[in-house]
Backbone as CSV, one residue per row, in Angstrom:
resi,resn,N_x,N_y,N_z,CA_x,CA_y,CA_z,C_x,C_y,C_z
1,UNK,4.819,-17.877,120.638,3.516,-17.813,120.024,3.240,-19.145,119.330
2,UNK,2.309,-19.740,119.338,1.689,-20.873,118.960,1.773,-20.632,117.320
3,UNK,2.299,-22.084,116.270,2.146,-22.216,115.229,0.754,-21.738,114.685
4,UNK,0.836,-21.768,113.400,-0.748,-21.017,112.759,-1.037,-22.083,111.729
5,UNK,-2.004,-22.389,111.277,-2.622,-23.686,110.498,-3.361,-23.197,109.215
6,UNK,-2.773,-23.538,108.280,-4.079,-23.231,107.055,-3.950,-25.003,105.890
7,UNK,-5.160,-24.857,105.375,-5.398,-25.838,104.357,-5.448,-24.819,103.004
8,UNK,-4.164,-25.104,102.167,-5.409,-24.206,101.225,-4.636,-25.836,99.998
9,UNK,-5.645,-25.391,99.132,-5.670,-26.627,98.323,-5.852,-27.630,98.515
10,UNK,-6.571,-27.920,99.608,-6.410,-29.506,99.854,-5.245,-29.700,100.876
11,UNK,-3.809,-29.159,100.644,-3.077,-29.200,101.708,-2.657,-28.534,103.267
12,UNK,-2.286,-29.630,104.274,-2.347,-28.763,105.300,-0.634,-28.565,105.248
13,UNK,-0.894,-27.196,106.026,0.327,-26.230,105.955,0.144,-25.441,107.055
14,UNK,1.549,-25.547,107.440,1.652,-24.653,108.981,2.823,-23.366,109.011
15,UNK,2.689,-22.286,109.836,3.894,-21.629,110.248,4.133,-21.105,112.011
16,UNK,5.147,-20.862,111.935,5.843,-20.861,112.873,6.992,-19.815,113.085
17,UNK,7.570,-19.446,114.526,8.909,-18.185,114.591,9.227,-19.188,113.359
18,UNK,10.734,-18.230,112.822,11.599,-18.663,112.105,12.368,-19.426,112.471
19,UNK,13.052,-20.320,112.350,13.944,-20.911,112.193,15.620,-20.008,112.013
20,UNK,16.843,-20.695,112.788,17.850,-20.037,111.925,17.887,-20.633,110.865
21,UNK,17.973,-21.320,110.595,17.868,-22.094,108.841,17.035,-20.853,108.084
22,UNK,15.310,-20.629,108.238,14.487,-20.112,107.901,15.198,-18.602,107.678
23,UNK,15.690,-18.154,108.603,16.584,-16.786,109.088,17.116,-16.748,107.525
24,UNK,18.080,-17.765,107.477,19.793,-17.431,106.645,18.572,-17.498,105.005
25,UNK,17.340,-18.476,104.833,16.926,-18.238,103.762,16.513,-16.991,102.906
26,UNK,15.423,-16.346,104.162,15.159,-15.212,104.370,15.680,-14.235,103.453
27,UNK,17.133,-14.400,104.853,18.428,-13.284,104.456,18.528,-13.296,102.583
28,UNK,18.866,-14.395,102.323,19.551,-15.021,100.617,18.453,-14.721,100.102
29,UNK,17.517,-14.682,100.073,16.269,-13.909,99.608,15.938,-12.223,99.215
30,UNK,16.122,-11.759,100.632,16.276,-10.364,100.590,17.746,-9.831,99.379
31,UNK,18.611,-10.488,99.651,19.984,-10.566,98.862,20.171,-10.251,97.608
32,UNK,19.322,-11.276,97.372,19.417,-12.337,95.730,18.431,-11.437,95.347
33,UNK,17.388,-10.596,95.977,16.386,-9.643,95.008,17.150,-8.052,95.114
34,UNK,18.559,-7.747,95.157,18.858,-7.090,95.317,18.151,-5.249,95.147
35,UNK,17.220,-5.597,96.201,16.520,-4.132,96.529,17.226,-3.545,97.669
36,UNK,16.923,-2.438,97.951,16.901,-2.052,99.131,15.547,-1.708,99.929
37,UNK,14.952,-2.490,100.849,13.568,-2.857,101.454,13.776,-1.195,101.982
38,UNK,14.361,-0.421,102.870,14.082,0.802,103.334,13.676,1.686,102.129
39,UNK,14.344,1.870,101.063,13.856,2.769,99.920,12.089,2.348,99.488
40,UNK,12.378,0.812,99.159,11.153,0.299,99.146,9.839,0.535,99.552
41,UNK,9.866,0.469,100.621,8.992,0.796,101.625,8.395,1.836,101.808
42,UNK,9.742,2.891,101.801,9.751,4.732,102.673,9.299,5.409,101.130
43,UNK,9.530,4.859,100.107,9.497,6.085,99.213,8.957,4.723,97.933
44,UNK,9.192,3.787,97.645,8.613,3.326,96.588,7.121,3.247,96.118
45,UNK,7.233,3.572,95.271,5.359,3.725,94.445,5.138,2.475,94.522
46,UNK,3.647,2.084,94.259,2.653,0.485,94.007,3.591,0.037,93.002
47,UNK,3.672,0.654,91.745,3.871,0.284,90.668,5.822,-0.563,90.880
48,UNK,6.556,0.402,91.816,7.735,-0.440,92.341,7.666,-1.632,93.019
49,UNK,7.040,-1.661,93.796,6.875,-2.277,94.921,6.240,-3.756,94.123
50,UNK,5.171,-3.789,93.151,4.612,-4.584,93.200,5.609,-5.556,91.804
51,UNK,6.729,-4.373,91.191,7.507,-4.533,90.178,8.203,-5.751,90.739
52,UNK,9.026,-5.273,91.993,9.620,-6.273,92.633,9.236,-7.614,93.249
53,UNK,7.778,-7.536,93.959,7.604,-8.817,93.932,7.127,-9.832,93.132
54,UNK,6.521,-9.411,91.598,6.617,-10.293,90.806,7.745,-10.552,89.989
55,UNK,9.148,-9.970,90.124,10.354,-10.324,89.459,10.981,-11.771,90.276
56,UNK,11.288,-12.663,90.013,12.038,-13.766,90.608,11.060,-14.336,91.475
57,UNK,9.646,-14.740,90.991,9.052,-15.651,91.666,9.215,-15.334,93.234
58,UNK,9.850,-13.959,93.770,9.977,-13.380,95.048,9.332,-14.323,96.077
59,UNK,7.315,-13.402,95.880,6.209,-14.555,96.676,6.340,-15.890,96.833
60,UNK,6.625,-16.624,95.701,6.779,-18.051,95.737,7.667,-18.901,96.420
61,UNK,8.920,-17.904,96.268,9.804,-17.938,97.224,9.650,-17.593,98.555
62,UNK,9.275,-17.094,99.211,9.145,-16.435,100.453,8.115,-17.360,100.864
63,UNK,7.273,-18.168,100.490,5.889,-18.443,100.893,6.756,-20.065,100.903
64,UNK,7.705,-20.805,100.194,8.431,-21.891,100.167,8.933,-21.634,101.634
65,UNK,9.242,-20.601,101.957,10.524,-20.439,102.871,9.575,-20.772,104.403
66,UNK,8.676,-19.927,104.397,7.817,-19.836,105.572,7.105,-20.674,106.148
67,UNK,6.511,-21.527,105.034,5.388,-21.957,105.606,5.980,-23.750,105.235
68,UNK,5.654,-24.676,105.924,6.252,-26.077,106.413,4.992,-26.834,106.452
69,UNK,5.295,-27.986,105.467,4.476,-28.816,104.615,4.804,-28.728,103.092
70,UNK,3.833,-29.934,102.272,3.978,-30.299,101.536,3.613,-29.052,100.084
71,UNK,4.503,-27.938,99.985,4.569,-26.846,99.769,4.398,-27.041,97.951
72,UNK,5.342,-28.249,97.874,5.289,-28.416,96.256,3.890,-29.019,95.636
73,UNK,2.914,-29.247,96.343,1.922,-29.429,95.944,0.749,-28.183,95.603
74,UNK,1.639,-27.039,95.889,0.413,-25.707,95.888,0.947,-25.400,94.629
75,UNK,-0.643,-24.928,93.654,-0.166,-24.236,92.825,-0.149,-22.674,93.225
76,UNK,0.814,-21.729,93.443,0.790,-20.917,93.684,0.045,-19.748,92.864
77,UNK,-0.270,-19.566,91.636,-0.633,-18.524,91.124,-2.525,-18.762,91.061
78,UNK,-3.083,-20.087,91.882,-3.909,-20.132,92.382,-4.422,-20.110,93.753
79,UNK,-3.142,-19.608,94.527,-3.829,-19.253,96.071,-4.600,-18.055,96.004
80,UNK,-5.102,-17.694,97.107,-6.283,-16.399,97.000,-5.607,-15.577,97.817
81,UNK,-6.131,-14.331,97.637,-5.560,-13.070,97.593,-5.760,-12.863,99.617
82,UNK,-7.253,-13.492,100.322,-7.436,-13.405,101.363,-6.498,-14.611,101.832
83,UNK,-6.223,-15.675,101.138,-4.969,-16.717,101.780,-3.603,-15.661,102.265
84,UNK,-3.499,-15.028,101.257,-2.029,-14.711,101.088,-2.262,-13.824,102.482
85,UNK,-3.104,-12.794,102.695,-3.631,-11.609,103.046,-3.024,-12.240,104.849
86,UNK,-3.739,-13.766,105.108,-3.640,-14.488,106.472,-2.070,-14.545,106.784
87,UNK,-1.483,-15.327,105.760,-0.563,-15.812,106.029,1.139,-14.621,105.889
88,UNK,0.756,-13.753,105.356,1.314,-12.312,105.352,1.235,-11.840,106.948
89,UNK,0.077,-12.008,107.694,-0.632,-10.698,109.157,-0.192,-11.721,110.248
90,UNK,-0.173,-13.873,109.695,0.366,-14.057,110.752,2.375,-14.553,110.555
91,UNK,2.916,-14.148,109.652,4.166,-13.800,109.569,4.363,-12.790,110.315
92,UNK,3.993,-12.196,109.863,4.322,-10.461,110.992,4.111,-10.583,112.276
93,UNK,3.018,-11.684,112.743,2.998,-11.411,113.841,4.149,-12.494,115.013
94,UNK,4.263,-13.411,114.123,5.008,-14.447,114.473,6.726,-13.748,115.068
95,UNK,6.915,-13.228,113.375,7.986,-12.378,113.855,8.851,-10.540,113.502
96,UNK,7.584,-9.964,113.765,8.112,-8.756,113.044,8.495,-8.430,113.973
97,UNK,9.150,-8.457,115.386,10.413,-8.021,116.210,11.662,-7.938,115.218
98,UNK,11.860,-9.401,115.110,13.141,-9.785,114.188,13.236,-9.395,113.151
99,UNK,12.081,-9.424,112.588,12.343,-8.591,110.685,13.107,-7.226,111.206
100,UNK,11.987,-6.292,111.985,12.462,-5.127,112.325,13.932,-4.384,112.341
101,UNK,14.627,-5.510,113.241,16.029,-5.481,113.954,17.043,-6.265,112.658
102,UNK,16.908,-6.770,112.293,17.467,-7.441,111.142,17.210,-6.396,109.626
103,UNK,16.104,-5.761,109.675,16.260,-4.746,108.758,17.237,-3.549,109.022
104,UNK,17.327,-3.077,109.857,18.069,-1.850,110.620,19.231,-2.354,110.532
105,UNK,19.716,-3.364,110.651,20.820,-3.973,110.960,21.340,-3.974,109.705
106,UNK,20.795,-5.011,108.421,21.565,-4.884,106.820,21.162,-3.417,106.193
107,UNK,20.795,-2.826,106.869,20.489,-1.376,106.184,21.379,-0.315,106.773
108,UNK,22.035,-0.784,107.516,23.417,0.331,108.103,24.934,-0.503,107.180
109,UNK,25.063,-1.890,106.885,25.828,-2.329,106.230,26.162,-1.697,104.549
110,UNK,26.900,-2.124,104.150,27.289,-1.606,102.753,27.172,-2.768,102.135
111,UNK,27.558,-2.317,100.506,27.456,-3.852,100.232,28.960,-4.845,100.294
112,UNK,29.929,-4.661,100.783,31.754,-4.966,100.962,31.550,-5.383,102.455
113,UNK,30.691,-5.178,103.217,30.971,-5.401,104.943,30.011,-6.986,104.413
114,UNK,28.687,-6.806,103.927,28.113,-8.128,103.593,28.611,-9.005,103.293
115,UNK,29.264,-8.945,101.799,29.883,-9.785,101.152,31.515,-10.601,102.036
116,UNK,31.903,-9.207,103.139,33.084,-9.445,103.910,32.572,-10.755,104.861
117,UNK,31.418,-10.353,104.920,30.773,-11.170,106.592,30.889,-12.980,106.037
């Protein structure tokens, strides 16, 4: 699938599949916010859900990870809600095969097989 293009701030910024680099960040991401995304998802309220992604600059992080360009120039708590909204629908589309299979996958692990790996 063809890269996706946005300007926001003045800067241009692109995304793209992931990367394995992008992959292993990802991963240390999901990690380091030690949730579990299936509970999350299947059964967590707004009020969880939205708990977690403003704990640890999560978004800011994830949006560093994804998107390629001059990233330190965005102020983030001024992007717009329809920016985020784009660049969220074309992540997913880029690669929600792999999220998918990679979720299923650390969600049958424990946390001793992870840390083993």
């Amino acid at each position: 699938m063809k890269d996706k293009s946005y300007k926001i701030q003045g800067v241009d910024l692109s995304q793209g599949e992931l990367t394995l680099r992008k992959d292993k960040e990802i991963i240390k991401l999901w990690y380091e916010s030690d949730v579990n995304i299936d509970e999350l998802t299947s059964s967590g309220t707004i009020q969880e859900i939205l708990r977690w992604l403003l704990s640890s600059d999560i978004l800011e992080r994830f949006l560093e990870i994804v998107l390629t360009g001059e990233t330190g120039k965005i102020v983030w708590d001024d992007i717009t809600n329809s920016q985020l909204e784009i660049i969220v629908i074309d992540f997913l589309a880029l690669n929600g095969g792999w999220i998918g299979k990679l979720n299923g996958y650390l969600s049958s692990l424990t946390p001793a097989e992870i840390t083993e790996k």
